[in-house]
C-alpha positions in Angstrom: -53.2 33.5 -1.8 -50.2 32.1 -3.3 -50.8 33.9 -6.8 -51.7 37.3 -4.8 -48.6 36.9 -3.1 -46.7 36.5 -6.3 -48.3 39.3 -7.5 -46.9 41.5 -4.9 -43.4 40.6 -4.7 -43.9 40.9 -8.8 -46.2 43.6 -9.4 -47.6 43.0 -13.1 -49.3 45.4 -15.1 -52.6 44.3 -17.7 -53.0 45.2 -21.3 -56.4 47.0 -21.3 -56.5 45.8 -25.2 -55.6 42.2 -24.7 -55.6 41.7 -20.9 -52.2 40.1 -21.1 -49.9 40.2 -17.7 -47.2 42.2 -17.8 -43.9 43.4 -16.0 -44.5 46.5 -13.9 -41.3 47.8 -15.7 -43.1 47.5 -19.6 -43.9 50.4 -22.1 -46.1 48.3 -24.1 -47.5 44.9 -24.2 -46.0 41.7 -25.1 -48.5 40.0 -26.9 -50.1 43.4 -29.0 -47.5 45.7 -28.8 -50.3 48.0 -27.4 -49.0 51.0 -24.6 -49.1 50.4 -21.4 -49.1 53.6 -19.0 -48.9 57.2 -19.8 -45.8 59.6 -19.0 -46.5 59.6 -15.3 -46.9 55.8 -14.5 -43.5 55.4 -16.8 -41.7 57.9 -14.6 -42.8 56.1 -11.4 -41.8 52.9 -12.9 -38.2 54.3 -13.4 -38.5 55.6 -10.0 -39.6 52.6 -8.5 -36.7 49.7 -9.4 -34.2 52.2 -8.1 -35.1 51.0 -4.5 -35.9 47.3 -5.2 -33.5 46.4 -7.8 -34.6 45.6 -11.5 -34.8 42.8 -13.6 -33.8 43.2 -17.2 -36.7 42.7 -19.9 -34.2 41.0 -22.2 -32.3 38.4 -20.9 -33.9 38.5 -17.4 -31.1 39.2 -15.7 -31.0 40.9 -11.9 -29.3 44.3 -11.9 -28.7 45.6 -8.3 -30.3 49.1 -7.4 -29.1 52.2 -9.1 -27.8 50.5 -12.0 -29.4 51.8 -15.3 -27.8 48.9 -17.6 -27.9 45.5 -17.6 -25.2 44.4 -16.4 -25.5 40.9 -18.6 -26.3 42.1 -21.5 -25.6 45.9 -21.7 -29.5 46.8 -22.4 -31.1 50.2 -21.2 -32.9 48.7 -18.0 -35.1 52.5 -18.2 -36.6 55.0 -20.3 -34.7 57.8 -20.9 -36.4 60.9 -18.9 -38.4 63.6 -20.8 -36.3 66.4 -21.6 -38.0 68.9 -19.7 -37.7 66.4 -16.7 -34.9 66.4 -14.4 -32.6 63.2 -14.3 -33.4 60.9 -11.7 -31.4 61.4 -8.6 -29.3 58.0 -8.4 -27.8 59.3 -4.7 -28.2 55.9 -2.8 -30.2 56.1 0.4 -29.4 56.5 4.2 -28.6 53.7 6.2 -31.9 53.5 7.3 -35.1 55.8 6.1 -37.9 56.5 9.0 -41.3 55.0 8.1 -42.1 58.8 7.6 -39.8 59.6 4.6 -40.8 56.4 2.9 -41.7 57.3 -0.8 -45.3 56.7 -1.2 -44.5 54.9 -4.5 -45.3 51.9 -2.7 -48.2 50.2 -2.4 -49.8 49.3 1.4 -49.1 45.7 0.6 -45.6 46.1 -0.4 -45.0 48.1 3.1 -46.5 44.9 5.1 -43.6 42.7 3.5 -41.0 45.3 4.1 -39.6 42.8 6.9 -38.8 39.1 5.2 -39.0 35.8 8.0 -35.9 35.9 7.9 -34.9 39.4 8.8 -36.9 39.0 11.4 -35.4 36.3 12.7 -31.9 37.9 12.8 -33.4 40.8 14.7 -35.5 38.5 17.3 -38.8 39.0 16.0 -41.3 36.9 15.8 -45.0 37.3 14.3 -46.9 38.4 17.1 -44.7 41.2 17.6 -45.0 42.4 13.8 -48.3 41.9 14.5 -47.8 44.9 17.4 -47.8 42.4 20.8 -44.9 43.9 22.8 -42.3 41.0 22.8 -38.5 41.6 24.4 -36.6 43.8 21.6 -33.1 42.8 23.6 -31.0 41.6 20.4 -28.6 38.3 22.0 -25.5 39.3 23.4 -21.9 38.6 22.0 -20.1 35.1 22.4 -19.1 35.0 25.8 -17.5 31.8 27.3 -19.6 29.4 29.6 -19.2 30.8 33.2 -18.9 34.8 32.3 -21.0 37.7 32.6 -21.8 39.1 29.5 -21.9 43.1 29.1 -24.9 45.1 28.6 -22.7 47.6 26.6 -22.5 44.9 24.3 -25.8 44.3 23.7 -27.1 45.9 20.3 -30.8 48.1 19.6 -31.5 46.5 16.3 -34.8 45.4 17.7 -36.6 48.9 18.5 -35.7 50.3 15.0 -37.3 47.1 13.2 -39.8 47.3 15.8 -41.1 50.7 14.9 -40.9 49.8 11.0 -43.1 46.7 11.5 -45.8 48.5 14.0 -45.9 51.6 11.2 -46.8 49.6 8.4 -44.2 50.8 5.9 -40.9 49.7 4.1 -37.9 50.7 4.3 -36.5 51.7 0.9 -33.6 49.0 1.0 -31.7 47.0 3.7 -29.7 49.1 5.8 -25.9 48.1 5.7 -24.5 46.3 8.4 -23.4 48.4 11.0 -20.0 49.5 11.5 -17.3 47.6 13.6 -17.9 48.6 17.1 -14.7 49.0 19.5 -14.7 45.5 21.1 -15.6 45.4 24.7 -12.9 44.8 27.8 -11.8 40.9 27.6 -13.6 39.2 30.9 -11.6 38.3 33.5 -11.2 34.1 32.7 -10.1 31.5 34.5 -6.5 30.1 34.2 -8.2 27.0 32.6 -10.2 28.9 30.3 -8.3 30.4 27.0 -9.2 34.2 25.6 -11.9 34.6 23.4 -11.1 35.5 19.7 -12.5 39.3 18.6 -13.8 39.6 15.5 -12.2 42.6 13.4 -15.2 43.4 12.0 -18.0 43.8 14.8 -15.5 43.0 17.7 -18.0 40.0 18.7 -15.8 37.4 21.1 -15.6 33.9 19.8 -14.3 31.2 20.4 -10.4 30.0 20.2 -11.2 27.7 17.5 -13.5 29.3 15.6 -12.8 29.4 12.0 -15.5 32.8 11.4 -17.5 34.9 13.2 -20.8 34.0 14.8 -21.7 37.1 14.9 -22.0 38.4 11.4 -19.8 35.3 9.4 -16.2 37.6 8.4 -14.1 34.5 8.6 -10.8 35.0 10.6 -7.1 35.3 8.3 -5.4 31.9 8.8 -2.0 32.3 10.7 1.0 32.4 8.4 3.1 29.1 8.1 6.2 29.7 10.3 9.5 30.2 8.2 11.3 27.3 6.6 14.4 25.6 8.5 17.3 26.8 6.9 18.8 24.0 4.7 22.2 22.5 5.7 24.8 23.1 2.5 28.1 21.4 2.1 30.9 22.9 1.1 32.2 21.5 -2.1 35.8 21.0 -1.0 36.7 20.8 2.9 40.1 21.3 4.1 42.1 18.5 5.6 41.3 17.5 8.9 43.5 15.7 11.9 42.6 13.8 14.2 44.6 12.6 17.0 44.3 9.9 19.7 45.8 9.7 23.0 47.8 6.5 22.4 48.8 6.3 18.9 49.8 8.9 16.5 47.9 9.7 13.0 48.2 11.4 9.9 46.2 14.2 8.6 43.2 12.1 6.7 41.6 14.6 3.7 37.7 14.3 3.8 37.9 15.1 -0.2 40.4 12.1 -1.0 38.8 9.9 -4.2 37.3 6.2 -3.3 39.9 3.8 -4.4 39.1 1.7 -7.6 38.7 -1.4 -5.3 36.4 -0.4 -3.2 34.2 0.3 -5.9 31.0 -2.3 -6.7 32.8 -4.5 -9.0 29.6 -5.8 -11.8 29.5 -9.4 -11.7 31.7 -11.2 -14.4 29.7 -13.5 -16.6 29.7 -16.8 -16.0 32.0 -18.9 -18.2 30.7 -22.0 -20.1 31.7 -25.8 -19.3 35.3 -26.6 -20.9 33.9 -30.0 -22.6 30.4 -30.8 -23.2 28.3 -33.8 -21.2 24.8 -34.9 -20.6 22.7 -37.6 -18.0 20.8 -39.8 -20.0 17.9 -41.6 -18.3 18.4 -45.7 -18.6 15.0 -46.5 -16.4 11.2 -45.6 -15.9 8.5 -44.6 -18.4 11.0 -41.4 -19.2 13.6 -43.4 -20.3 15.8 -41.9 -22.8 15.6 -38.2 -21.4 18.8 -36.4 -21.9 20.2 -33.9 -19.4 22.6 -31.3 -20.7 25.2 -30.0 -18.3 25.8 -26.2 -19.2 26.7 -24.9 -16.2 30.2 -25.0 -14.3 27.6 -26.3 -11.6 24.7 -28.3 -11.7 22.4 -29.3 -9.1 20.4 -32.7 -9.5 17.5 -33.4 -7.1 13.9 -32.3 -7.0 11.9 -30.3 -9.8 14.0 -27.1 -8.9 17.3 -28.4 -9.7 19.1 -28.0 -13.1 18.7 -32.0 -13.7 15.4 -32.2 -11.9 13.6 -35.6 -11.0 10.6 -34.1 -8.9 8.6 -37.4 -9.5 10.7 -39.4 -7.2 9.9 -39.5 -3.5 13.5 -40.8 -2.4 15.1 -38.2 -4.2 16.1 -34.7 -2.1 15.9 -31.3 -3.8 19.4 -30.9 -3.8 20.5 -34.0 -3.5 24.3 -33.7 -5.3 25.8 -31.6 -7.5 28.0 -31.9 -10.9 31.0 -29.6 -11.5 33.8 -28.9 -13.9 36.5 -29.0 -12.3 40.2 -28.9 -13.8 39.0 -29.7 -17.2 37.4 -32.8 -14.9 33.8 -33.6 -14.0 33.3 -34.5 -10.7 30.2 -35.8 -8.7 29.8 -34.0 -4.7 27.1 -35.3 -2.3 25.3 -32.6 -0.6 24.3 -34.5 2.2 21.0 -35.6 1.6 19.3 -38.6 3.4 19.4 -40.9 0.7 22.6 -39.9 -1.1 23.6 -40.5 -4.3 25.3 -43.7 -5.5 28.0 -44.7 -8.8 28.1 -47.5 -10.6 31.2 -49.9 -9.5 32.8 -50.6 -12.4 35.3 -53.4 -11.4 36.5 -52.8 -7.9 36.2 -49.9 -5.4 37.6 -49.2 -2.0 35.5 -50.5 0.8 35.5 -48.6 4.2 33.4 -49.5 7.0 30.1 -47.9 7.9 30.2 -47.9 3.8 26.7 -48.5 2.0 26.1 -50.2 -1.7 23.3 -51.5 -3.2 23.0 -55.2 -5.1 20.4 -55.7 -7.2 17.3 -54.7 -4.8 19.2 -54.7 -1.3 20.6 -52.1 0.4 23.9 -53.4 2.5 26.4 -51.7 5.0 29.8 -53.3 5.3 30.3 -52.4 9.0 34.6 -54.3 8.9 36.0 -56.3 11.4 33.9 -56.8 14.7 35.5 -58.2 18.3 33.7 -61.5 19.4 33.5 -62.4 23.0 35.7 -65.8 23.7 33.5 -68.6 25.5 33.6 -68.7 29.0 35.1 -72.0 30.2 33.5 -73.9 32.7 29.8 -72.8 31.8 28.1 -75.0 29.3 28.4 -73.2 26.2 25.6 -72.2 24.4 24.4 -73.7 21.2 24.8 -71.8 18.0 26.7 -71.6 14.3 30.1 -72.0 14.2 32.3 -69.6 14.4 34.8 -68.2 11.8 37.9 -70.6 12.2 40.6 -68.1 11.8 41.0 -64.4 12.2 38.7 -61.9 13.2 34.8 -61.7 12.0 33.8 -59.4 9.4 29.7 -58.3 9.6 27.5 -57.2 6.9 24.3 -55.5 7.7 20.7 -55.2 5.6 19.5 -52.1 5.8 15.6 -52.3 5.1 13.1 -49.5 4.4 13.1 -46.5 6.9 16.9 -47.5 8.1 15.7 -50.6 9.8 18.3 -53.7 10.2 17.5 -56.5 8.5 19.5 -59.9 8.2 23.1 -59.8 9.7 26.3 -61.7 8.5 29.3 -62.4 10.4 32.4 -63.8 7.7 35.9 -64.2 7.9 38.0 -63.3 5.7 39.4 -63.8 2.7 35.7 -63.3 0.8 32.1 -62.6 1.3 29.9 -63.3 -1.3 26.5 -62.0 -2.0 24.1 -63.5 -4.3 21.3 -65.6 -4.7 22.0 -68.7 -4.1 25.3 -70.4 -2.7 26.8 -67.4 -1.5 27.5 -66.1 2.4 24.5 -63.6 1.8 21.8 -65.6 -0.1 18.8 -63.0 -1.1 16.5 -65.9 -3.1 13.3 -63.5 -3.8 15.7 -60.7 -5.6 15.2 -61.3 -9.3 17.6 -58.5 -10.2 20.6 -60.4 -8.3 22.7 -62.9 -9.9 23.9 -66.5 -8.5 26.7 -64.8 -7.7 26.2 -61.1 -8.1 29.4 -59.4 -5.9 31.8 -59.9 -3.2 33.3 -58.2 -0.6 37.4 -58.8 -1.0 39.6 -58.3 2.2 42.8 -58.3 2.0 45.7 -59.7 4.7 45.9 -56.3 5.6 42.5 -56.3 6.6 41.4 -53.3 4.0 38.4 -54.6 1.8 37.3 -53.7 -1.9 33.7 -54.4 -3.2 33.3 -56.4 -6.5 31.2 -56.6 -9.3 31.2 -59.6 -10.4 29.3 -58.8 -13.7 27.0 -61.8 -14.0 24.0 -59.6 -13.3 22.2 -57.2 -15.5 21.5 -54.1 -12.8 25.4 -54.3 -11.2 26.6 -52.8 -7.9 26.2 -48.9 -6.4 28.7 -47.5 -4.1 27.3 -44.6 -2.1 29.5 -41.2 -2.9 31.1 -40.6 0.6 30.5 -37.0 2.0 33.2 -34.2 1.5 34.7 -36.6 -0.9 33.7 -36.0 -5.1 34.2 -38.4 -7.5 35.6 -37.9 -10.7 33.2 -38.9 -13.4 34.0 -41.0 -16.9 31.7 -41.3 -20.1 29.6 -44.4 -19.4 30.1 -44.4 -15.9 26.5 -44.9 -14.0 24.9 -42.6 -11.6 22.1 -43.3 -9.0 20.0 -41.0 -7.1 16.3 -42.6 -5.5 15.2 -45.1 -8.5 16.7 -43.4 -11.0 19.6 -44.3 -13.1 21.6 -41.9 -15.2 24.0 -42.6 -17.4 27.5 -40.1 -18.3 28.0 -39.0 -22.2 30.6 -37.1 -22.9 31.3 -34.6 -26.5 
């Protein structure tokens, strides 16, 4: 069946000297060269393609009916008529041909398959009615919104005309055109909630609003044109002066095209000037001992890893902890305010205030100055205890221990408080880095103090850098920040 049907929708024609298969459309054969069909079966294969379109023998290319060229390749698609023929009238068809004026060129077969599924389809047809079973010929109406009537002068007679074709048994000789555009019927009277349909300009079928193409027969509908541009906003190049004035004060006529002063102008940043002098930190303690720090910036933080003289591996140090200018052709050392501070080396004597912190060999100390001491009460029995300073009023010393806890207090009266291991007013035994007599705390009649070092031991005595208050910095002199010791070199 399949192969039969083949055969009809390509009609081949057989060699009756080799029986090869053949295009219907062939002079001779392919395989022997041997002719095909006399004059008369040529002529009707001329006559035949006109209606059905032809396929070129050359480069198999479709050619559309009526043309005698290929259009791909530029080969003669037929013979050239007899010349006692006439030329072949080339006069395309009606719109549609009655069963009865269909050339009877074609074969009975060929008229059965006239109608494709799919025409028939389109027309509403289905096969028991090409069969001849009278089904509804009614073709569907035009889009018409949910809710609305639809008009029966509308409705289209495609049906009866296909009808007649299929129940006849012959072919049209081609597909009628599509029909011309039919005036589109009176808009229905919609609701205020329903928007108007959109018309097709080609068959004047109703869609809807949003439809991008017909449903009807598929023209798809223009897009509308973008809406103009807003006109740009121009500036005039130069303005004229304007003036304005305000009820209480008097002004001058201020010019909009007046040039920015130098001044205000971003100013690039000046490059930043090298250290008069040069100096470096030199690490006297740990396993890094020996590591030098240069100091070529006007500024230079010390503290954690971050800094410029970074000490990251030291828990008690902050990560800016103090910083170390050039100042005045000086070099000066500025606590930032971090918890633990920074500390310099006394070298013989420095001014002691109270509430003052230094450290001797491993202890941390706060001279606190003169305190008040209650008198006894007389008349109460007095209460057992050390004796008091003889003379004058009572100056305290505090140990501070780890995490700013007090430690071991001492009350002393002038003229000297000495701290050390043994034999002193502060006795620290289990500090190997203290001397016998490491330092002492000098007060004068005055009742200001000075802290000593009394240079008998090896690690000597820190005074914390007070805050807002720098210290000028001298080659050798000893700096202190956590653990870590660093020494001043200078050139």
């Amino acid at each position: 069946m399949r192969r039969a049907a083949r055969m009809l929708a390509n009609p081949m024609i057989i060699c009756p000297a080799c029986g090869k298969e053949n295009e219907d459309v062939a002079s001779e054969c392919k395989r022997c060269r041997a002719p095909l069909r006399g004059e008369e079966s040529a002529a009707e294969a001329v006559e035949l393609p006109q209606s059905l379109g032809e396929v070129c023998r050359r480069c198999e290319a479709y050619n559309e009916p009526g043309v005698s060229v290929c259009t791909n390749c530029g080969l003669q698609l037929f013979a050239a008529p007899a010349s006692g023929q006439p030329p072949l009238d080339k006069t395309p068809p009606d719109a549609f041909t009655p069963p009865s004026q269909v050339p009877e060129t074609l074969s009975e077969e060929l008229r059965a398959l006239a109608i494709s599924d799919e025409e028939a389809a389109e027309a509403g047809l289905t096969m028991a009615a090409r069969s001849g079973v009278a089904i509804e010929t009614t073709p569907p109406a035009a889009f018409a919104p949910p809710g609305v009537a639809q008009s029966a002068a509308g409705r289209a007679h495609l049906g009866e005309a296909v009808l007649a074709v299929a129940a006849s048994g012959a072919a049209p000789a081609r597909r009628p055109p599509p029909a011309p555009p039919r005036a589109p019927p009176p808009p229905p009277v919609l609701g205020a909630a329903l928007p108007a349909g959109k018309a097709c300009p080609n068959c004047g079928a109703l869609n809807p609003p949003a439809a991008k193409f017909c449903f009807e027969c598929g023209t798809p509908f223009a897009r509308k044109a973008a809406g103009p541009r807003p006109p740009s906003i121009e500036v005039a190049a130069e303005l004229p002066a304007e003036t304005f004035e305000d009820a209480t004060m008097e002004s001058s006529p201020v010019a909009l095209d007046e040039p920015v002063p130098a001044e205000s102008a971003a100013e690039p940043i000046p490059e930043e000037q090298p250290p008069p002098f040069a100096a470096k930190l030199v690490l006297q303690n740990g396993s890094a001992e020996g590591t030098e720090f240069a100091l070529g910036h006007l500024e230079n933080s010390l503290g954690g890893s971050a800094a410029h003289i970074g000490l990251g591996d030291d828990p008690f140090i902050a990560p800016h902890a103090a910083t170390l200018a050039f100042v005045d052709e000086r070099l000066v050392l500025r606590d930032e305010g971090s918890a633990n501070g920074v500390y310099v080396r006394v070298r013989e004597s420095a001014a002691l205030e109270p509430g003052d912190l230094f450290v001797a060999g491993e202890r941390l100390l706060r001279y606190e100055g003169p305190v008040e001491m209650a008198p006894p009460i007389e008349g109460d029995l007095p209460l057992l205890g050390a004796p008091r300073p003889a003379q004058g009023p009572a100056y305290r010393v505090t140990e501070v221990l780890l995490g700013a806890k007090t430690g071991r207090t001492c009350h002393r009266g002038a003229p000297i408080i000495s701290i050390g291991r043994a034999g002193c007013d502060m006795n620290f035994a289990g500090d190997s880095l203290l001397a016998a007599k490491h330092a002492e705390i000098r007060i004068a009649e005055d009742g200001t103090a000075a802290l000593a070092d009394l240079g008998q031991g090896p690690s000597g005595v820190f005074l914390r850098v007070r805050a807002q208050q720098p210290v000028e910095l001298q080659a050798g002199d000893v700096v202190r920040v956590g653990d870590q010791h660093l020494r001043v070199d200078v050139g």
